[in-house]
LOPA-786742 format. One line per 5 residues: number of its first residue (from 1); their letters; for each residue x, y, z of N, C-alpha, C. Coordinates in nm, 2 decimals, m for minus. Layout:
N
NUM	a	X/Y/Z/X/Y/Z/X/Y/Z ~ ...
***
This chain:
133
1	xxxxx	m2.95/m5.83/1.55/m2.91/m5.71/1.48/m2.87/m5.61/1.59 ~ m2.75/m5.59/1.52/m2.69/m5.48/1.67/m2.74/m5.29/1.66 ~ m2.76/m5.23/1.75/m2.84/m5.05/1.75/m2.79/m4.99/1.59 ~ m2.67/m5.03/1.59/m2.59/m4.93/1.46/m2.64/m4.99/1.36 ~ m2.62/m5.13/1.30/m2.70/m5.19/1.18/m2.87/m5.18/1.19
6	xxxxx	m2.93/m5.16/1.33/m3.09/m5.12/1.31/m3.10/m4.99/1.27 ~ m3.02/m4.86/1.34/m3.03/m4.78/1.30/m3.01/m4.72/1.16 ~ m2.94/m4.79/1.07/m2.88/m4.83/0.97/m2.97/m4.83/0.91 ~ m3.00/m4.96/0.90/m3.16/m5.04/0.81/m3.30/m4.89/0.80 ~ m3.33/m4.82/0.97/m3.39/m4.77/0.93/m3.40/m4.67/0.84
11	xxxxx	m3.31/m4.61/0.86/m3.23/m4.47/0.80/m3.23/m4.47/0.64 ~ m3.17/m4.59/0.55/m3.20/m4.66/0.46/m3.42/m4.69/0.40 ~ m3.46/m4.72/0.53/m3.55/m4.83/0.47/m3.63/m4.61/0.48 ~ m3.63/m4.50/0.56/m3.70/m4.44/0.56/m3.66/m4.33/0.41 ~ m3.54/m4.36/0.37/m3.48/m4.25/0.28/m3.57/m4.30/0.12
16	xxxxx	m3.62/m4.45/0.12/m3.66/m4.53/0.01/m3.83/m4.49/0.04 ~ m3.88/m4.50/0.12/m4.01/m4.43/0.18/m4.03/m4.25/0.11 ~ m3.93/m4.23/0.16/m3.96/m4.09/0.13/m3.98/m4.09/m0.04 ~ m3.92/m4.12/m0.09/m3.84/m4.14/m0.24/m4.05/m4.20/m0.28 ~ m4.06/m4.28/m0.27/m4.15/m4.35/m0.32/m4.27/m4.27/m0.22
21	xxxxx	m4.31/m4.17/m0.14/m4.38/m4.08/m0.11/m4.41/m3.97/m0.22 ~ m4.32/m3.95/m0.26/m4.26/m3.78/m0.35/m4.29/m3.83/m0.47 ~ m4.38/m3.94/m0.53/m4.42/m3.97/m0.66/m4.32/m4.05/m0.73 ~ m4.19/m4.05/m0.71/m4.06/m4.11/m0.78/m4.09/m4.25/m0.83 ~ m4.08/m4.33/m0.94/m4.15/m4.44/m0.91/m3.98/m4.52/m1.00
26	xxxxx	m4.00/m4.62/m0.95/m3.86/m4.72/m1.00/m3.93/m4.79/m1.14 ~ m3.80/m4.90/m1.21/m3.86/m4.87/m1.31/m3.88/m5.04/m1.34 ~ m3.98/m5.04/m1.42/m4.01/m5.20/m1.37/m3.91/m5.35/m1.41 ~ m3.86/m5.36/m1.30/m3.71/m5.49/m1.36/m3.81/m5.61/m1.36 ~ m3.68/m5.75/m1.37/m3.76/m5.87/m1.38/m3.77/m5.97/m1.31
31	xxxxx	m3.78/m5.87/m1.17/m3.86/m5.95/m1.03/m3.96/m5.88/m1.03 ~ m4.08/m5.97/m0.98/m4.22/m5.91/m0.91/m4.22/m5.87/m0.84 ~ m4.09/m5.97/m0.70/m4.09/m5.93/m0.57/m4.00/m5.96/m0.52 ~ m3.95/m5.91/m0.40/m3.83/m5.99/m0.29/m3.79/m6.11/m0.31 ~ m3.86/m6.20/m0.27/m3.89/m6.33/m0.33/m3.84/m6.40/m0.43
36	xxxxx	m3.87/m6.35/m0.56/m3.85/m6.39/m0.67/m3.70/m6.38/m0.70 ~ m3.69/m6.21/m0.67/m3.56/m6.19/m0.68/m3.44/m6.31/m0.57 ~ m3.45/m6.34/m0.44/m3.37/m6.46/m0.38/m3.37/m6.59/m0.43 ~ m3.52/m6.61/m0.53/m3.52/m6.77/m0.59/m3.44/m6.78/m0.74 ~ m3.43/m6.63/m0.81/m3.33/m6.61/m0.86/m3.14/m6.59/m0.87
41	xxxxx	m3.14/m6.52/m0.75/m3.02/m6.56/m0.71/m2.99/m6.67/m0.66 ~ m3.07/m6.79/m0.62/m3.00/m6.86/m0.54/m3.02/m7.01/m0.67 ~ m3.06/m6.97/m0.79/m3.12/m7.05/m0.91/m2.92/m7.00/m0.96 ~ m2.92/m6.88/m0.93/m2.77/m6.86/m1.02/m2.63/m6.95/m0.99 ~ m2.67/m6.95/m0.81/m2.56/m7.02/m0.73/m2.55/m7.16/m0.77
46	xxxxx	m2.65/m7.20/m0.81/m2.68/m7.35/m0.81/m2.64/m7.41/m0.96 ~ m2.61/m7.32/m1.05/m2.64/m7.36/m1.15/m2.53/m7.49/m1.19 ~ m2.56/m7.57/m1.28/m2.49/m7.72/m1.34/m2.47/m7.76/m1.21 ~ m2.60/m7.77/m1.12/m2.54/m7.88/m0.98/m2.74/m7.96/m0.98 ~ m2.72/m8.08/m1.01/m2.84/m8.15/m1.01/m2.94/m8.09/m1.09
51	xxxxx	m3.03/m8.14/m1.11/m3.14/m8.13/m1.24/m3.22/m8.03/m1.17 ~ m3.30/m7.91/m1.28/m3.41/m7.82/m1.27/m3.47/m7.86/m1.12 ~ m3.52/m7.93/m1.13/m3.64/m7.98/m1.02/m3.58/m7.97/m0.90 ~ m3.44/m8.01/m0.86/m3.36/m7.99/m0.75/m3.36/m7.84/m0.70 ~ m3.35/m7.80/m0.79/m3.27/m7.60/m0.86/m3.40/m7.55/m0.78
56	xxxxx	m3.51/m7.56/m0.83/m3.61/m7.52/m0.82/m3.65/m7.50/m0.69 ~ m3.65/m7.64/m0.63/m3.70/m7.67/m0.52/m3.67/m7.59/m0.41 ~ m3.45/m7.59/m0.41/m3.36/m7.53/m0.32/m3.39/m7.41/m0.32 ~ m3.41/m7.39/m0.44/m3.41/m7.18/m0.43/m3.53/m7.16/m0.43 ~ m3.63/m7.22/m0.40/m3.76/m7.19/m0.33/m3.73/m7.18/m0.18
61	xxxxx	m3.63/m7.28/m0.14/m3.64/m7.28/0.04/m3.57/m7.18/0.10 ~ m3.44/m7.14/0.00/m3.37/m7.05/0.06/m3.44/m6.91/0.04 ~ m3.57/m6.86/m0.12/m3.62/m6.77/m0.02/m3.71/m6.75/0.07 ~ m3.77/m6.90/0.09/m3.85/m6.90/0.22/m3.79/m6.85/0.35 ~ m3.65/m6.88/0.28/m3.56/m6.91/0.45/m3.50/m6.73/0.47
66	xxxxx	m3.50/m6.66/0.34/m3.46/m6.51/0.30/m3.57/m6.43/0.38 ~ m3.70/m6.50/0.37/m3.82/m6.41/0.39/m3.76/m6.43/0.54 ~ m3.78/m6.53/0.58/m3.80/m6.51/0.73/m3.74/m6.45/0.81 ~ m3.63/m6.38/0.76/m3.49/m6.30/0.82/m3.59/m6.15/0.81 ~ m3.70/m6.10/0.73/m3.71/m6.01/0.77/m3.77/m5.92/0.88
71	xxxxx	m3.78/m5.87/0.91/m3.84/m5.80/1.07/m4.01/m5.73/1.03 ~ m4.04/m5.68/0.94/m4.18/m5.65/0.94/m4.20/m5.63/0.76 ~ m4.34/m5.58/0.76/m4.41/m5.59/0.64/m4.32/m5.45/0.60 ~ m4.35/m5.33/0.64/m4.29/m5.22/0.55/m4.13/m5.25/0.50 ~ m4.01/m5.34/0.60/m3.93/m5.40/0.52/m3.91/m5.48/0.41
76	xxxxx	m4.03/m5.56/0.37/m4.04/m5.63/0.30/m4.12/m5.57/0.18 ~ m4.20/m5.45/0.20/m4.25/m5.36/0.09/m4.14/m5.25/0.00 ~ m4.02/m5.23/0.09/m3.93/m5.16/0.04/m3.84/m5.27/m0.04 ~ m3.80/m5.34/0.01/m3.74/m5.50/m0.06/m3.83/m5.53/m0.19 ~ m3.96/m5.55/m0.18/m4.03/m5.58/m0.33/m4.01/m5.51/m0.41
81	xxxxx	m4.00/m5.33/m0.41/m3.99/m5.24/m0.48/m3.87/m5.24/m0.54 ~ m3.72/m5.23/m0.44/m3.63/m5.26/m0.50/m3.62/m5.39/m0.60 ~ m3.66/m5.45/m0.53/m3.62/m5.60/m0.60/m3.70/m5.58/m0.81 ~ m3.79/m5.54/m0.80/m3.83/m5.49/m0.89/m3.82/m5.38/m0.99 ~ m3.67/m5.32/m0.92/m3.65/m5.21/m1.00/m3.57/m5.26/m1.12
86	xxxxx	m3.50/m5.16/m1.21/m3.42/m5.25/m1.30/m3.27/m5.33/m1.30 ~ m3.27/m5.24/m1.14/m3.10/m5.28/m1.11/m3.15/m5.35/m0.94 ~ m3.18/m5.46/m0.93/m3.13/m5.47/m0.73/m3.06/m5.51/m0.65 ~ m2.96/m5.53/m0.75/m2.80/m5.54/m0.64/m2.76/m5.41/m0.55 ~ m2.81/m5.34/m0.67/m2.73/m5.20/m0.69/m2.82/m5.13/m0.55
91	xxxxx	m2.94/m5.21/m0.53/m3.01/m5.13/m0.37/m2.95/m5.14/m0.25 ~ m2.89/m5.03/m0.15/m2.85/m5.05/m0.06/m2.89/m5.15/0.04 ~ m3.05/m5.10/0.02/m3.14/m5.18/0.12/m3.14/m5.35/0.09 ~ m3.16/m5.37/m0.02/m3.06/m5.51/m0.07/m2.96/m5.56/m0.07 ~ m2.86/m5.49/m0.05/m2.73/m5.56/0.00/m2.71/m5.54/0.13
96	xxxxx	m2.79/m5.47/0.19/m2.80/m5.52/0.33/m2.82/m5.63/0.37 ~ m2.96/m5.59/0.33/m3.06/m5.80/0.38/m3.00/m5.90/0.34 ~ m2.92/m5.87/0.22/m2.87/m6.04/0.17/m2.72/m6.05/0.21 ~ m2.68/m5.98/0.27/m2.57/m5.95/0.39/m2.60/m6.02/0.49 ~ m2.70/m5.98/0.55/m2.80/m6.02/0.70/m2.84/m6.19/0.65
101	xxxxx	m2.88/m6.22/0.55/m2.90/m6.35/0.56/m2.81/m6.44/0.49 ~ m2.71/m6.39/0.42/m2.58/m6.44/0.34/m2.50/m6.52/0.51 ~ m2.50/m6.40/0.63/m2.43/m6.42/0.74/m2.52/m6.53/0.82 ~ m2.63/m6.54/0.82/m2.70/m6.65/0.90/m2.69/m6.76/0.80 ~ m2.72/m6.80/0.68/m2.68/m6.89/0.59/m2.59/m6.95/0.60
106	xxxxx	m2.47/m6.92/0.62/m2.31/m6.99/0.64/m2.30/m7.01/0.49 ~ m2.15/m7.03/0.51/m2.03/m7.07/0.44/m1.99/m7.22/0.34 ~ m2.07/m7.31/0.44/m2.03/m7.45/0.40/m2.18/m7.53/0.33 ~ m2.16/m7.58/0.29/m2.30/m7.70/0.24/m2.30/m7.78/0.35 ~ m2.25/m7.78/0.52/m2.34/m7.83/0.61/m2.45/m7.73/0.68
111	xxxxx	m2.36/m7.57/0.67/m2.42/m7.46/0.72/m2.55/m7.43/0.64 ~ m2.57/m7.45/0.50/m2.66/m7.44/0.42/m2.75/m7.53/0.46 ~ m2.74/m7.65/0.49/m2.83/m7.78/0.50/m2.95/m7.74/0.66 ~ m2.80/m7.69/0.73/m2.85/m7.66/0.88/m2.98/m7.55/0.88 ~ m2.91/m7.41/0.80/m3.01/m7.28/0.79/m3.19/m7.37/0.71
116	xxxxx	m3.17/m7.41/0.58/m3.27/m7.46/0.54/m3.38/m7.55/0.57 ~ m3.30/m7.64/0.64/m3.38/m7.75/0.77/m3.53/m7.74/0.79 ~ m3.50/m7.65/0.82/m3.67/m7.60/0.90/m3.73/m7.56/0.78 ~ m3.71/m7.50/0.67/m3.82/m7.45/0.59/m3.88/m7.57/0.50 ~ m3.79/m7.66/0.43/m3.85/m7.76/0.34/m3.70/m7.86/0.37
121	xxxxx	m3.78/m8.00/0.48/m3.68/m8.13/0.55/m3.68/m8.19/0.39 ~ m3.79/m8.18/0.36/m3.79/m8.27/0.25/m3.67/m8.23/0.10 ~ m3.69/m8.13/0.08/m3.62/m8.09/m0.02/m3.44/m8.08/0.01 ~ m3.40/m8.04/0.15/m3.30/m8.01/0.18/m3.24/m8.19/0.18 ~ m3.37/m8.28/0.20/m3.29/m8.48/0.29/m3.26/m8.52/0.13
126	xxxxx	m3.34/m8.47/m0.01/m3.36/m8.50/m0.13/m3.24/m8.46/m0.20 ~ m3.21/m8.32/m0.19/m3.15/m8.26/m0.29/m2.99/m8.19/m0.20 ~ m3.05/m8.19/m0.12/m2.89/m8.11/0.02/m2.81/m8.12/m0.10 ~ m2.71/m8.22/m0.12/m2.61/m8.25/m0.17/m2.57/m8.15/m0.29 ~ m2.68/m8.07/m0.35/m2.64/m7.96/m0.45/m2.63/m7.86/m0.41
131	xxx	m2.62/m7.81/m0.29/m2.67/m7.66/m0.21/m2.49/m7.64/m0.25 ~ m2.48/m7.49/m0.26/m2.35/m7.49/m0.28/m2.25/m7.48/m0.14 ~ m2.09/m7.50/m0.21/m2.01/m7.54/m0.08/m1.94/m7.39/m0.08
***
């Protein structure tokens, strides 16, 4: 991450702090968490490509592979909140990160296979072939 996109992120991640300091509270969407919210989008990408159990599996790894892009716990406390609000596309701080890990992800269903590798060999040697292209 280069000074201007950190300083970026911070600026962002302190303006959502303040916000949720000052009592303001979001309103409850239908993610729990960060998490849920990447096993959901990545459940969207996939959709009519290999059976549930495939689906499931892949978009477990990729947001294994989403978590790991983040840099500390209070980023990932501001991510849960958004992620749970009623809109989280619409969060800056969320289309940042999934920017940040859209770009380390790649492009291709070999770049996909490559990124997920390490989080679950098994599910990516089983099912790879549905990750999208």
């Amino acid at each position: 991450m280069n000074r201007a996109t950190a300083v970026a992120f911070i600026f962002v991640t302190g303006l959502l702090a303040a916000c949720s300091a000052s009592g303001s509270k979001m309103a409850q969407g239908s993610y729990a968490n960060y998490h849920s919210y990447l096993v959901g989008k990545a459940m969207k990408s996939m959709q009519g490509k290999g059976s549930a159990n495939a689906q499931m599996a892949l978009a477990n790894c990729y947001a294994n592979f989403g978590l790991s892009k983040i840099n500390t716990w209070r980023q990932l406390e501001v991510l849960d909140a958004a992620a749970s609000s009623s809109d989280p596309e619409s969060s800056s701080v969320v289309q940042f990160i999934d920017g940040q890990i859209q770009a380390a992800y790649g492009s291709t269903n070999q770049q996909h296979r490559e990124a997920l590798q390490p989080y679950c060999p098994d599910a990516v040697g089983q099912f790879g072939q549905y990750l999208p292209d």
